[in-house]
C-alpha positions as CSV (number, residue, x, y, z in Angstrom):
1,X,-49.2,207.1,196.4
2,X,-48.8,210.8,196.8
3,X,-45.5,212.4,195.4
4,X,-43.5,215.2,196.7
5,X,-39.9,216.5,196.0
6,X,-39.0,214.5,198.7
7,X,-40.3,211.2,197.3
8,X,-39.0,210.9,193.6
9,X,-39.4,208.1,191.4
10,X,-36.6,207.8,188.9
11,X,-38.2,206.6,184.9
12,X,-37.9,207.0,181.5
13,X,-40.8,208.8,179.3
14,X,-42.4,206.9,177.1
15,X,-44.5,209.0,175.7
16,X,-46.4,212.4,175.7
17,X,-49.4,213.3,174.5
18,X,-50.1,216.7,173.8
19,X,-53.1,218.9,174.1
20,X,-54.4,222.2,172.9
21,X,-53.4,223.2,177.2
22,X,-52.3,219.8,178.8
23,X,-50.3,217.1,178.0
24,X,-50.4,213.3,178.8
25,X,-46.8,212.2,180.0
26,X,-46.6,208.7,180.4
27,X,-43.2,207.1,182.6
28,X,-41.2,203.6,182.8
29,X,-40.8,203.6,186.3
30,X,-39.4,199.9,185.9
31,X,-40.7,196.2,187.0
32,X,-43.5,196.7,184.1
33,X,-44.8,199.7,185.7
34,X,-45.6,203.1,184.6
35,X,-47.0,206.6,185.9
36,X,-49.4,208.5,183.9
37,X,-49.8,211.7,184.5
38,X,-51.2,215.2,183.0
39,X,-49.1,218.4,183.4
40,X,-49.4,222.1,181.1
41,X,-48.4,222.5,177.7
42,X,-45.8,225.2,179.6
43,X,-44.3,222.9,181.8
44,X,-43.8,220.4,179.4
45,X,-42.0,223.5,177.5
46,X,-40.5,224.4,180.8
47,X,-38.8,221.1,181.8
48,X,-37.8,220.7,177.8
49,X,-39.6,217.6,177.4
């Protein structure tokens, strides 16, 4: 499934990983399933997370 701002899934974060320069962020997107997904240590700082 590809994801734009004009297709949002709404979820809770379960949990984030961090790395030295990415992070792991892992959603509950509901119905048992999640999204896993890596983003930058600075948007992970950006979006307050």
């Amino acid at each position: 499934m590809k994801l734009s701002a004009r297709n949002q899934l709404k979820g809770k974060i379960v949990s984030i990983e961090p790395g030295s320069v990415n992070a792991v962020v892992t959603l509950d997107i509901g119905g048992g399933n999640h999204i896993t997904s890596m983003i930058t240590m600075n948007s992970v700082n950006s979006l307050g997370l």
